[in-house]
N, C-alpha and C positions, 0 to 999 in steps of 0.2 A: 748129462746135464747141459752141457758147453750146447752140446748137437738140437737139445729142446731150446734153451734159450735163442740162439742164430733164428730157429726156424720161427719161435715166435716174435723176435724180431723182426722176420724178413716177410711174416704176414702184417704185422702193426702197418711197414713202411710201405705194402699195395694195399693196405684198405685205406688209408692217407692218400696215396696218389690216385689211387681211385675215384676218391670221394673227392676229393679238389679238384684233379682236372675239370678242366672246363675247354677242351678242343673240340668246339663244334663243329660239325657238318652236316647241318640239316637237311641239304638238298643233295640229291642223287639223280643222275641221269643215265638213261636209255636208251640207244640207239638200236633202231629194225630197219629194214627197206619194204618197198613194197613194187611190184613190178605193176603197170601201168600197159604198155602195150610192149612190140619187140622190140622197141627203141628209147624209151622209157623209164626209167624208174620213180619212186619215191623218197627222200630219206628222211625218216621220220626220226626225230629226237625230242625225247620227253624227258620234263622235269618232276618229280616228285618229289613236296614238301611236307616236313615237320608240320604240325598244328601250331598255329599262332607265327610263320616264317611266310613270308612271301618272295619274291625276283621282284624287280623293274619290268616295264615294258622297253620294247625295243626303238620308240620314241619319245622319250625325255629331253624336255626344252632347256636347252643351255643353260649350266652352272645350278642343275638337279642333281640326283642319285647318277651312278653307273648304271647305264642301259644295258639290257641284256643284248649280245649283239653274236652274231655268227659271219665266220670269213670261212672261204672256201679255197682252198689253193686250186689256181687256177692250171688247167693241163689240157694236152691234144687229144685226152682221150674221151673228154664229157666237153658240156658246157650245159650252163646251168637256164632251166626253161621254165622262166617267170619269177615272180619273184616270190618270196618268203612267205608261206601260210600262217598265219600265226592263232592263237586263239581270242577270243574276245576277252579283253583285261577289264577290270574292275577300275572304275577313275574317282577319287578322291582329293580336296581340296588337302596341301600340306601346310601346317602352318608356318614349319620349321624353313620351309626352301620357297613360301608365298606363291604357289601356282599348284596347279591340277596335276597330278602323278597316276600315270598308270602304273596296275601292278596285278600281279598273279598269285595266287593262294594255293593251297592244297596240288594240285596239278597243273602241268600247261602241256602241249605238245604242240611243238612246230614241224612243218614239212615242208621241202622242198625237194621240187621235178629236175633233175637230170637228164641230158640228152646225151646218148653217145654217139662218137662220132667214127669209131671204126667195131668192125665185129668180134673182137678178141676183149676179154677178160679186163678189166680196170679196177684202179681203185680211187675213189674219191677221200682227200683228207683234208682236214683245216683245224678249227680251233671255236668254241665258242667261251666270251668272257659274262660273268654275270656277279651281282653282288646280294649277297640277302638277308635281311632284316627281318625283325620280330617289333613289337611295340617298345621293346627298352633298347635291343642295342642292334647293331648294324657289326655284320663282320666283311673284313677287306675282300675285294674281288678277286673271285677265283676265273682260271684259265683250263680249260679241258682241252683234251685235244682230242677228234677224235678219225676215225677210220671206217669206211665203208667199202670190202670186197664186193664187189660187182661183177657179175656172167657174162661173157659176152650174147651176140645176137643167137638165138636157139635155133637150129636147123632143122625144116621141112623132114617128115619122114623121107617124102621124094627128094630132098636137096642130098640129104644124108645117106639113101640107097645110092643115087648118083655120083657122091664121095667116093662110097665103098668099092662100087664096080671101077673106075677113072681106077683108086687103088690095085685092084686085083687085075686091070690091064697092064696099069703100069709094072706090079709085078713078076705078071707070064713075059712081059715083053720083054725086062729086063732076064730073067732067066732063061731062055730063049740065046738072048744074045751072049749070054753065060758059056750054055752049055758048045755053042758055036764056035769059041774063043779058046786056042789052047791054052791052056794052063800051065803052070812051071811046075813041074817036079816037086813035092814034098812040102807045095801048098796046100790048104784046105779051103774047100768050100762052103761060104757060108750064103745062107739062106736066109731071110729077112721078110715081113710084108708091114707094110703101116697097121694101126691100129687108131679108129675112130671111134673115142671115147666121148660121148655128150658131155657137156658141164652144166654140173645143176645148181639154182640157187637156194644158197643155203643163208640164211637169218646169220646178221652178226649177236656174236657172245655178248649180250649187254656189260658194262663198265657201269660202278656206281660210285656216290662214293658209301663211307660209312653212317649211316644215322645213329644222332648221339640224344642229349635232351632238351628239353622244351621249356616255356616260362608260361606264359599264357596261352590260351584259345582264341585266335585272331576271330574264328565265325561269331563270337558274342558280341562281336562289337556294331554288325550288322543291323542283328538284335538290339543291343542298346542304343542305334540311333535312330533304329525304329519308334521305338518308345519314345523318346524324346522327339521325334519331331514329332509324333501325336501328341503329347502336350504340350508342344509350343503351337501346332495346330488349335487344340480345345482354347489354349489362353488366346490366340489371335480370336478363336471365337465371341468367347464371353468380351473383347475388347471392340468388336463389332456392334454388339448389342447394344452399344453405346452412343452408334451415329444415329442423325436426326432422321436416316428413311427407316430405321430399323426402330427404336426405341417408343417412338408415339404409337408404334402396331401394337406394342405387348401390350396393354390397358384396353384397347381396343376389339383385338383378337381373343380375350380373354373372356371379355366380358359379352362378345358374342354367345360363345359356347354357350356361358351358366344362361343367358336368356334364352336363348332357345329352343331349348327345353327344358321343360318343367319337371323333367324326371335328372336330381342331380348326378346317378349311378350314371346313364346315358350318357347327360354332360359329359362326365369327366372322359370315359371312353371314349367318347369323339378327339377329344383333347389329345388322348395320348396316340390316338390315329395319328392326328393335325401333329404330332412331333415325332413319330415315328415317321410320318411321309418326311418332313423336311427332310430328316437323316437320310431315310432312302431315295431323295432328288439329290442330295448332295453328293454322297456317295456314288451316285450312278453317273455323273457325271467322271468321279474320279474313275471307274471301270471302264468309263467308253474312251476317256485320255490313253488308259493302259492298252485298251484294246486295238483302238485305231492306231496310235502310234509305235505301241512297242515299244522295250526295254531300249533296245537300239536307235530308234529315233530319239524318244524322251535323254536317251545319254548325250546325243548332240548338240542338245538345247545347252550344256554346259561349255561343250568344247569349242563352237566356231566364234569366230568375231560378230560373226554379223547379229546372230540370233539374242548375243551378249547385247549388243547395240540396241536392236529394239528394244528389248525387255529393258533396258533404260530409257529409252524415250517413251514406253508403255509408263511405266513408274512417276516421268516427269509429267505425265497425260496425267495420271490422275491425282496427283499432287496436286496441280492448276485448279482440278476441275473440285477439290475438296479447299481449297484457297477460293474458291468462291466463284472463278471468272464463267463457269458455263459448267451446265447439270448434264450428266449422264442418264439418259432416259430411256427405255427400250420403247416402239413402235406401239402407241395407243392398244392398237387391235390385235396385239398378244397377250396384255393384262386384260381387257376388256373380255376376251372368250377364254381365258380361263379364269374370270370374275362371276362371268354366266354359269359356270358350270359347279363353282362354289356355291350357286342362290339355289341348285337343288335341295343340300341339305344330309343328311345323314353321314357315313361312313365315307361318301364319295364325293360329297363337298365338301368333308374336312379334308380328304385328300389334295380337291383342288382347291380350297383356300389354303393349303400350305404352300403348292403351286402358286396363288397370287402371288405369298410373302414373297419369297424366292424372286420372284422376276421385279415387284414395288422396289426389293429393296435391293435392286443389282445395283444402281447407280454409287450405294455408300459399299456393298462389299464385293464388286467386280475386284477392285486394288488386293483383296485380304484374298479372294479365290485366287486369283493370277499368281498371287505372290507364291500361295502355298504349293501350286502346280509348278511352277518355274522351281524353288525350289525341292520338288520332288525331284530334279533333271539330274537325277543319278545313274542311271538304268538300271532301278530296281522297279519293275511294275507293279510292287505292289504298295510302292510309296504313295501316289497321286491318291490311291484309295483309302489309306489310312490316313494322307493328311485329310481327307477331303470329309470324312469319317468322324475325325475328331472335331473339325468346325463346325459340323452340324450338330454335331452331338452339344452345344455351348445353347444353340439355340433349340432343341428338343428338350434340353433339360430346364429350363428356363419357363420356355409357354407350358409345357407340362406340369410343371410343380405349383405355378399361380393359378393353373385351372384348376388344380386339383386343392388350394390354398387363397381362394379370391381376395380373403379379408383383408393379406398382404399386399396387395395391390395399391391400397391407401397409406402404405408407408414408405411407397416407392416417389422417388423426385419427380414433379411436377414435367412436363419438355416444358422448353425455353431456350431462350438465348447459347444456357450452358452446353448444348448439343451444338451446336455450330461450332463453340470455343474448342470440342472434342473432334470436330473434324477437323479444323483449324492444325491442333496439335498433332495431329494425325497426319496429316499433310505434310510438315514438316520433319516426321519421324521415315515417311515413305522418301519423300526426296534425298536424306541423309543415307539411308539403307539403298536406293537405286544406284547410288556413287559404286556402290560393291561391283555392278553387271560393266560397269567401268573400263575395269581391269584388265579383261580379255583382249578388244581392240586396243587398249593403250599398247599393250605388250604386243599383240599381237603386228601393229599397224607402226611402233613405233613413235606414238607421238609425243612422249617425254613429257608426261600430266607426272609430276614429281611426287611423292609421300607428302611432301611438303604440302604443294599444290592442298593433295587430298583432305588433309589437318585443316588448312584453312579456311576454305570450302564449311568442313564440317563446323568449326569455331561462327564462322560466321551466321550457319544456321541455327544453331544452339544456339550463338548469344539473341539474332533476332525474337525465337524461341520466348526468350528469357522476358524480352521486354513486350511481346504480345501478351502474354502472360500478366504483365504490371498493367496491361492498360495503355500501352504507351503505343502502341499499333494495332487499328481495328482491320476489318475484313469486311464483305459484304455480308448483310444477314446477321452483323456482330450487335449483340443487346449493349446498352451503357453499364459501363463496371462500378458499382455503387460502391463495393465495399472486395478485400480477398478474403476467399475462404482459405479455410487450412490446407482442405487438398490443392485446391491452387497455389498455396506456398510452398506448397514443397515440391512441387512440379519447377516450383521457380529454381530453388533452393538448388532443386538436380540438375537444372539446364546449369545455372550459371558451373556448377560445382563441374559439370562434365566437362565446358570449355575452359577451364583451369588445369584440370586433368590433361586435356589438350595439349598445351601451350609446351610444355616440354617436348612434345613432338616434335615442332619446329626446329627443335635443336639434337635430336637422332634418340631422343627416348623412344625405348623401347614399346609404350602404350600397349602390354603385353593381353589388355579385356579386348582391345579391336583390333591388334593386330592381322588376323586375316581378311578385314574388310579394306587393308592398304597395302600400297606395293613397298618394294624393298628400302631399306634404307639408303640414303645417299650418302656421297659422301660425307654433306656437310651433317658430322653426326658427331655423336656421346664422346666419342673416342678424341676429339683433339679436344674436348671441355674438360674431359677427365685427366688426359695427361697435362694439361695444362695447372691442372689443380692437385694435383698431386707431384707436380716437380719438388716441389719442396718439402716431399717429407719417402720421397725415394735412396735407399743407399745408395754412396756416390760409391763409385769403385774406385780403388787404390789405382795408382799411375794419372796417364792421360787420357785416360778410354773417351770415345766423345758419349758412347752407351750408359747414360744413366742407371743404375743400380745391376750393372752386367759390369766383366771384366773384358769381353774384348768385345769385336764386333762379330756376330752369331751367322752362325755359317749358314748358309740359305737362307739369308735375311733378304733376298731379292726375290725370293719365291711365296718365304711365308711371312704372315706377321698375326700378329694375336688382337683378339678385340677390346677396348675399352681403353688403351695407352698403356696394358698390359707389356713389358716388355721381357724376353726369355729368349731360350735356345731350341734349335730346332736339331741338335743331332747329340746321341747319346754322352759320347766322350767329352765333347765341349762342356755339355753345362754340367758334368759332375764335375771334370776340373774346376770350373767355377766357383761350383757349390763347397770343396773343398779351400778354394782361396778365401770366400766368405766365412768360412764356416756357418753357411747353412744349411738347413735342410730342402731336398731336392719336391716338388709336385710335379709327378712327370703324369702328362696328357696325352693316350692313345687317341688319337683321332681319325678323321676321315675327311676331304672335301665334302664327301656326302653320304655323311654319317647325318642322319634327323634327327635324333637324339641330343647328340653332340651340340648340334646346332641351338637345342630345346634347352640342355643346360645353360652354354654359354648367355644367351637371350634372355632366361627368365630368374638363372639363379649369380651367375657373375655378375649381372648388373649391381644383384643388389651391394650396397656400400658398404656391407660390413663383410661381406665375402669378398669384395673387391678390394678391400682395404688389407687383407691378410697375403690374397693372393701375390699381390704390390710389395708389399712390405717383410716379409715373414717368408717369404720361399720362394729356390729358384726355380724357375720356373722350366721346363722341358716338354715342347709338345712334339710329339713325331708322330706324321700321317704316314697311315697304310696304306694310301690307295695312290698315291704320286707314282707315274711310270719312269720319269725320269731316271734317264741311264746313268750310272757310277761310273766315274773311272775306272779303269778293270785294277787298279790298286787299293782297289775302296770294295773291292768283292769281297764275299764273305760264303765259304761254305756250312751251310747249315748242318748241326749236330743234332737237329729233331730229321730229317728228311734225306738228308744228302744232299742235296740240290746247291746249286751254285746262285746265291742273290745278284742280283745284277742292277736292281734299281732301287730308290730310295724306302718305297712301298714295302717291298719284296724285304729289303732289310730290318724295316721296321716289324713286319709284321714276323719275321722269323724270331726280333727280340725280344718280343711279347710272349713269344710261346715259349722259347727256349728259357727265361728270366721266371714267367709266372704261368706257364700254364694254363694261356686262357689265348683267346684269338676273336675277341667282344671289342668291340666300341660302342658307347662311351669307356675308357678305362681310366680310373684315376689312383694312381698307387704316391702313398706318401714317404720316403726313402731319407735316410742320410747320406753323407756325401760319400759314404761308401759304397755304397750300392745298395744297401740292408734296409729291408722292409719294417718301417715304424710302427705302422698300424694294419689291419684288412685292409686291401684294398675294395674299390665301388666300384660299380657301372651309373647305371641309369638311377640319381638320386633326386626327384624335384626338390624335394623341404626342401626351403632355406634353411632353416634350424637347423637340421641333423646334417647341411654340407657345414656347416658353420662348426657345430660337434665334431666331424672327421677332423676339420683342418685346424682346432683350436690343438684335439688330441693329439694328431701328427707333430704340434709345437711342445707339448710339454713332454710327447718320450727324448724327441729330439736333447731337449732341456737337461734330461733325464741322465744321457747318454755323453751329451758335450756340455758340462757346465759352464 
């Protein structure tokens, strides 16, 4: 009985740890060579990744994620020839770290050529470091190390018969002189000849690590922003249909058709040529962007300074020219022959009177095309085509449905004045949105355009916005404002309300809806308003500590500091002791430099004041990063009881106390604890709600409660 109970015991406690661990290792690596000429080689190292886990590229811009990076120790027996092959990486805007991140998915494979420099046998060794993330959490950077046996130079059939024979002279010659030689008494004679054995190259035994589990499908995301920019596409369309070269066609263009002929079946068929051509002019523009340029070109459009540059001074061009000062007009005798070729009539002058539209009305949607190609500038090729797809598609649906629906035509608004007032507004929404192409040469060039800067900027336009809107600034081509309509109140209503929204900015809020259309925050930010405001309702600590609601002053307070005047500890021991002097309960925070996650909570959900007010008031607070290399004193080392390994630096430490404590090796991590060390509640990862962080940290206070009355 005793012998069943144990053992059903000793199952319960491995399907538990089973089912809880959480030590990932999603990525695994590969090492081959490949031989190149007799001097030569290859060495190829690949990564393969989990679904929904990617690496860094091997160039990330200061104070991003860990780059994936490779060191080679250097020796007399190779030197390394050229540099680093790498694969083409995927570049996405980050909101969490404000700049362009490459990054690798599913696979990568780098290679690098080797020279050697004498003909004997070698080995190349080094190390490469890489860190990798999924959409919720980011685990701390791993170090491989790895190893490449190398053959020396292969020898000629003839160099190596040439060997053999030089041997088998030099062995007659020495026996020879052997047997010439008297010998002593009650020695023996031994006999001996070389032997020349080829060395062949043989493939290294790949090193992996282990693959464990997964959270989501990183490739849908692809997918999902496919779709989405086709309907921000369609909607940029149907917002087109609104300027003044575009909108006086549709009553126009419509009412061709139904006279034309007298047969309305016919009519309408022409019609829906005339919006099926638009779609397929438009479209076929987005295919020859794809085709000419390629994924690769079209990706560069996102990453250089310069290209960023124009495409704002493109944006400020037609701002101006929708502000009124000078019309965008293509060459008379481009519209004029494909006008002629519309007066034939049938199936092929609806074609080319869709062709008119399209060129009449470049001057009001050049800014909506441009926009929607520039952002395609992902190097996906098939983005330019579906954005380009879905903006036709606003206007096929449009002329198509009134040709097929005339009577509707008479319940549609008059043109007027109020078409100009829509380019007007329009104009000003393109100038605000150009600010974005900004960013690149600022960062890039250095020239210190501040968040701040940016805010203002935007305030200013939205307030002018506000008061063009009232009447209180006309334009050229602007009709007199007799009376507001509704939709123009609340076009108002929004300007003003957006530059309100604003105005916090100025002082390091977070503006978490525009966030990636501005650069990082500055100093002058949230964090000295907050602690400023909340001095007076911080626990003072016992003694003279000069640390506000802390008992001493927190070790690596020179290194790290927390955001929002948050104040806490950065090393395990210190802030339970703490937490014990208070008698509080402990919020210990696994984090990372560059963890994006981490960064996503901190940004969208500590700001808020009622998590902010808990975090403050209600728990000590303990963040320890994994990714810090900084070296320990070697009295401060710690051998690990998950690994064996000797920690050596802060990272290394932390992240051995995360697995060896809970069994997990994720960031973001947030576990709620009493001053003992004892886990309150589950711990989280990756939580956006406000609410349900609000939930965790209210629940962590009442077992707390529970526990220490």
């Amino acid at each position: 009985m005793k012998k069943v109970l144990f053992s059903t015991l000793f199952l319960l406690l491995a399907f538990l740890f089973t089912t809880n661990s959480q030590i990932l290792q999603p990525v695994k690596w590969s090492f081959d060579t490949k031989k190149i000429n007799n001097e030569e080689f290859e060495l190829i190292l690949k990564s393969e990744m989990d679904k929904g886990w990617h690496i860094y590229g091997t160039d990330i811009p200061k104070g991003g994620p860990i780059p994936t990076s490779f060191k080679f120790n250097p020796s007399e027996d190779y030197e390394l020839a050229g540099k680093l092959e790498m694969p083409k990486a995927i570049e996405k805007y980050d909101n969490a770290f404000e700049m362009d991140l490459r990054y690798f998915n599913d696979n990568a494979k780098f290679k690098q050529r080797v020279k050697m420099k004498s003909d004997k046998p070698f080995q190349v060794t080094g190390e490469l470091e890489y860190m990798s993330c999924d959409d919720r959490r980011c685990l701390p950077p791993e170090i491989v190390e790895f190893s490449f046996n190398l053959p020396g130079i292969e020898k000629t059939r003839k160099e190596k018969n040439k060997e053999v024979r030089l041997a088998e002279e030099s062995s007659s010659l020495l026996k020879t002189k052997e047997e010439n030689t008297p010998s002593d008494p009650g020695k023996s004679r031994t006999e001996s000849s070389p032997t020349i054995t080829p060395i062949d190259s043989k493939p290294l035994v790949s090193s992996s690590f282990q693959e464990t589990q997964t959270l989501k499908v990183r490739g849908k995301e692809d997918s999902i922003s496919l779709w989405t920019f086709f309907f921000i596409a369609l909607g940029i369309g149907f917002i087109s249909l609104l300027t003044p070269c575009v909108y006086p066609m549709i009553p126009m263009t419509v009412t061709f058709f139904m006279n034309a002929s007298q047969n309305k079946l016919k009519a309408r068929l022409q019609a829906l040529v005339f919006g099926l051509s638009i779609i397929f002019i438009y479209t076929v523009i987005g295919v020859l962007v794809s085709a000419l340029f390629g994924a690769d070109m079209i990706k560069q459009v996102s990453e250089h300074w310069i290209t960023n540059l124009i495409f704002f001074l493109l944006f400020a061009f037609f701002a101006i020219s929708f502000f009124g000062m000078f019309e965008l007009v293509l060459p008379a005798s481009v519209t004029n022959k494909s006008d002629r070729h519309a007066d034939r009539g049938g199936y092929v002058g609806a074609f080319f009177m869709a062709l008119t539209l399209v060129l009449v009305s470049f001057s009001c949607t050049a800014p909506f095309v441009g926009g929607i190609l520039v952002e395609a500038a992902t190097g996906q090729v098939i983005k330019p085509i579906v954005g380009m797809f879905g903006f036709s598609l606003a206007f096929g649906i449009v002329f198509t449905i009134l040709a097929f629906f005339p009577s509707w035509l008479n319940k549609m608004p008059r043109s007027g004045g109020w078409l100009n007032s829509v380019k007007v507004v329009l104009a000003f929404l393109i100038l605000a949105i150009g600010m974005k192409y900004l960013l690149v040469p600022n960062q890039a060039l250095g020239w210190g355009i501040s968040r701040e800067v940016y805010i203002a900027v935007w305030m200013v336009l939205f307030t002018l916005l506000g008061f063009y809107l009232l009447g209180k600034i006309k334009f050229t081509h602007d009709s007199p404002l007799e009376h507001i309509a509704v939709p123009r109140l609340l076009l108002i209503i929004a300007s003003f309300t957006f530059v309100l929204y604003l105005f916090p900015g100025l002082f390091g809020a977070p503006l978490k809806a525009v966030s990636g259309y501005l650069p990082s925050e500055s100093s002058w930010d949230l964090d000295e308003i907050i602690r400023e405001s909340t001095q007076n309702i911080s626990v003072v600590s016992p003694g003279n500590s000069n640390y506000s609601g802390l008992c001493d002053e927190p070790k690596y307070s020179d290194r790290y500091d927390l955001p929002y005047g948050l104040k806490g500890y950065f090393d395990y021991e210190q802030g339970l002791a703490c937490a014990k002097k208070l008698n509080k309960p402990v919020f210990l925070d696994v984090k990372g430099y560059a963890c994006t996650n981490c960064k996503v909570i901190e940004k969208n959900v500590w700001s808020d004041p009622e998590v902010l007010k808990r975090l403050q008031n209600d728990y000590v607070i303990i963040a320890l990063y994994v990714d810090d290399n900084h070296e320990l004193p070697e009295n401060e080392w710690v051998t690990s009881t998950f690994d064996g390994k000797v920690k050596k630096t802060i990272g290394r430490k932390n992240t051995d106390l995360q697995i060896t404590h809970f069994g997990v090796n994720a960031q973001p991590y947030y576990v709620l604890m009493d001053n003992n060390g004892n886990t309150l509640t589950p711990a989280i990862g990756f939580e956006p709600d406000i609410n349900d962080y609000i939930s965790f940290l209210d629940k962590g206070i009442e077992e707390f409660r529970k526990l220490h009355p």
